[in-house]
C-alpha positions in Angstrom: 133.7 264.8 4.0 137.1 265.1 1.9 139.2 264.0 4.8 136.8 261.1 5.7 136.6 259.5 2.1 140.4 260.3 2.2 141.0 258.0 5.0 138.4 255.9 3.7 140.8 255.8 0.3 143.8 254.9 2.5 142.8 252.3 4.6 140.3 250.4 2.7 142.5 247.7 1.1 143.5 247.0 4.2 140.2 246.5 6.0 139.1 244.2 3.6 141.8 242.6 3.5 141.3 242.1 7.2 137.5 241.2 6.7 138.5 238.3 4.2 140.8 236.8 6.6 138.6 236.6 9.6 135.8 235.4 8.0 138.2 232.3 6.4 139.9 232.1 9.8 136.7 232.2 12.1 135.0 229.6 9.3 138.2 227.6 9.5 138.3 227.4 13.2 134.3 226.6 13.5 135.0 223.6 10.7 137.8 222.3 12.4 135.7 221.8 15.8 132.5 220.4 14.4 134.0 217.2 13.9 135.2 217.1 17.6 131.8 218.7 18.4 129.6 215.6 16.5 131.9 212.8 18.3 131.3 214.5 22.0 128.5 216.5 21.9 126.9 216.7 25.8 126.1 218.9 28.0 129.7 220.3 28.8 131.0 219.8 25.2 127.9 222.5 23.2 128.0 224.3 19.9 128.1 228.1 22.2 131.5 226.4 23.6 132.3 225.5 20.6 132.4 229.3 19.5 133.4 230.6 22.4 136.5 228.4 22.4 137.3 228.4 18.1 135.9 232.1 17.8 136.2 234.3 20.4 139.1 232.1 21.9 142.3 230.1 21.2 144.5 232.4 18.7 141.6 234.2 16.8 142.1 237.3 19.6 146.2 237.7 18.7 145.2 237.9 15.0 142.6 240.0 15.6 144.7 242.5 17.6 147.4 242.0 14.5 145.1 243.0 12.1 143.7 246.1 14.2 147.8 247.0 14.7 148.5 246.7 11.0 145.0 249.1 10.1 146.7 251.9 12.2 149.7 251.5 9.3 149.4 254.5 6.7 149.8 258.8 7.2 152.0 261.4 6.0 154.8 258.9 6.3 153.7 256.6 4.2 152.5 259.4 1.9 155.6 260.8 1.7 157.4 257.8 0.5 154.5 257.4 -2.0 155.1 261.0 -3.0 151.7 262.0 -2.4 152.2 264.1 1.0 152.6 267.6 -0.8 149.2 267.6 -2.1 147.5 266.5 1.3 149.7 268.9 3.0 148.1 271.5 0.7 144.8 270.4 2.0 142.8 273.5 4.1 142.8 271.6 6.9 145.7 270.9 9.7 147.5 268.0 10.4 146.4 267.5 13.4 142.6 267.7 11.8 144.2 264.9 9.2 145.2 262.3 11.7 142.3 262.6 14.3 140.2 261.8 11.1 141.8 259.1 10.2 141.9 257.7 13.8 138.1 257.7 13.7 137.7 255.7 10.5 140.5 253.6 12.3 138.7 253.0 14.9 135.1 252.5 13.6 136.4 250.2 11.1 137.8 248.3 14.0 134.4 248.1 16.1 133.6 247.0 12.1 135.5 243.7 12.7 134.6 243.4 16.1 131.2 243.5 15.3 131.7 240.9 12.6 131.6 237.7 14.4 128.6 238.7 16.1 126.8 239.4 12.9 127.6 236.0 11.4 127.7 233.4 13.7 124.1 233.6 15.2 122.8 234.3 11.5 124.5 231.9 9.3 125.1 229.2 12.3 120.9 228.0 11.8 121.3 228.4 8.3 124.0 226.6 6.9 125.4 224.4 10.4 121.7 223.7 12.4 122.7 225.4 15.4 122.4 228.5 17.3 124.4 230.8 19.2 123.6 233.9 21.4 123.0 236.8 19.9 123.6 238.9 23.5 127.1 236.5 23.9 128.1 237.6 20.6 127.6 241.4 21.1 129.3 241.1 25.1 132.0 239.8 22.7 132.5 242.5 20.1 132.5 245.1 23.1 135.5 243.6 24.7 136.9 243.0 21.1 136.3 246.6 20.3 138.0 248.1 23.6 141.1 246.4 23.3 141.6 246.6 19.3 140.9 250.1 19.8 143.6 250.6 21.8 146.0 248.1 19.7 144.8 250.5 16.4 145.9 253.5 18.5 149.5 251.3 19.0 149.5 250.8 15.5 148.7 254.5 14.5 151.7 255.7 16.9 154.4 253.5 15.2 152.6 254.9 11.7 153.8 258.4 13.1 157.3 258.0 14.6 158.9 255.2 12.4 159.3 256.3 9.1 159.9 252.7 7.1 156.8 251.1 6.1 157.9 247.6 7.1 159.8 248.6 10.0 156.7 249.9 10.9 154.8 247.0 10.3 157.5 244.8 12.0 156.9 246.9 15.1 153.3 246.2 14.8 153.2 242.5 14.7 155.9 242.4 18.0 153.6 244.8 19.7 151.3 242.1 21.8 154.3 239.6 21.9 156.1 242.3 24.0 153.1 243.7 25.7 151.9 240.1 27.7 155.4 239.2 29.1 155.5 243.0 30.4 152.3 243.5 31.5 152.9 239.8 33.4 156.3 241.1 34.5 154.5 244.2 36.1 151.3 242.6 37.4 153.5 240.1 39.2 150.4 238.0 39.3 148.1 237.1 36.1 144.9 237.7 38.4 146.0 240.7 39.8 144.7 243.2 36.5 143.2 240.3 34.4 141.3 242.9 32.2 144.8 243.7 31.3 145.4 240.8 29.5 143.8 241.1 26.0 143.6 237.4 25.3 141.8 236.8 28.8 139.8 239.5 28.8 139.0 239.4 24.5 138.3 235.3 25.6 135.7 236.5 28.2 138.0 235.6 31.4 136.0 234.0 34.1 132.8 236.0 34.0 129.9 236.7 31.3 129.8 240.5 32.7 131.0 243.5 31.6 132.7 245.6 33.7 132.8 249.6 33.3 136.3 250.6 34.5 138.6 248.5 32.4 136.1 250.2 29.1 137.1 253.4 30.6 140.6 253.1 30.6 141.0 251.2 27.7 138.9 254.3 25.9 141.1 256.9 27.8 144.5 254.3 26.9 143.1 254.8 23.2 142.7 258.4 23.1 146.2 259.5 24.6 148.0 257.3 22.3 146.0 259.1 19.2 146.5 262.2 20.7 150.0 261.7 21.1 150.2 260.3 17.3 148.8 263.6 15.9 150.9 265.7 18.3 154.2 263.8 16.2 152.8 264.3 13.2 151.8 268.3 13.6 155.5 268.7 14.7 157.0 266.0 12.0 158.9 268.1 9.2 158.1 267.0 6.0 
């Protein structure tokens, strides 16, 4: 229980932080298109596009990733430039005990944000705007949200281990996606050929409303290496 309220401790402000700014983004993107929405409202232009297109579309995926990147920021590092690290070092647990702990709150807190959108939108949307959106859309979403900010978290938690400056760190952080798309696109040779591969596409719902069980797999597996490779730098780190 020490080490979770521990991570808990650490990571907090920064999950909040995270919370505040989607739900002012997401609101912002959702006011901004209602206006469009009243002027053209048919049966191609609908308040579900609307969302789908202002939520779970357009840039609210890149700052979503962004914010799960800069939530795998913190560790002994960090603690060690706070001067804090000696006393969790004394802790009777092991290091590699420390970071898988703080991996999990990591990660939950993530499937946290993911799940966000899909707690508000169909429950404030009849409320406050008249309109309704899918409950099962909006939990097909924060799945795919989850898988791929899981992995971006894991990114995150990896530069946290190996780069010792905190805003070197974070600088890595934010180039992260902008280097992984051109790459990925470079590799593919073709955007179809692995389009769960591509986090916007496949965070934006791509071309199908299903859910496909091998891209969750290796997205999960992807996640779990990159932790495990994290706490494998940090048992070795000296400090």
């Amino acid at each position: 229980m020490t080490l979770w309220c521990k991570a808990w401790r650490e990571s907090r402000v920064r999950f909040l932080v995270s919370i505040a700014v989607m739900i002012v983004v997401g609101g912002g993107f959702i006011q901004e298109g209602l206006t469009f929405l009243n002027e053209n409202r048919s049966a191609q232009v609908t308040y579900t596009l609307l969302v789908e297109s202002r939520v779970y579309g357009s840039m609210f995926p890149l700052l979503f990733v962004m914010l799960c990147l800069l939530l795998g920021l913190g560790g002994l590092l960090r603690e060690r430039a706070a001067g804090t690290v000696a006393y969790t070092l004394a802790l009777p647990v092991t290091r590699r005990q420390l970071a898988v702990t703080r991996a999990a709150m990591g990660i939950l807190q993530v499937a946290a944000l993911a799940l966000l959108p899909a707690l508000l939108v169909p429950t404030l949307s009849p409320v406050l705007l008249n309109e309704s959106y899918p409950v099962a859309d909006a939990l097909r979403f924060s799945l795919r949200w989850t898988a791929w900010g899981a992995v971006f978290f894991a990114i995150g938690f990896l530069w946290s281990s190996i780069i010792s400056g905190e805003y070197t760190a974070a600088v890595a952080c934010v180039l992260t996606p902008f280097l992984y798309l051109p790459m990925m696109l470079t590799i593919a040779g073709d955007e179809d050929r692995w389009p769960a591969a591509n986090f916007m596409e496949y965070m934006h719902g791509g071309r199908t409303n299903e859910i496909a069980l091998l891209p969750l797999v290796v997205m999960t597996f992807a996640c779990a290496v990159i932790v495990a490779a994290a706490a494998a730098v940090t048992a070795r780190r000296d400090f």
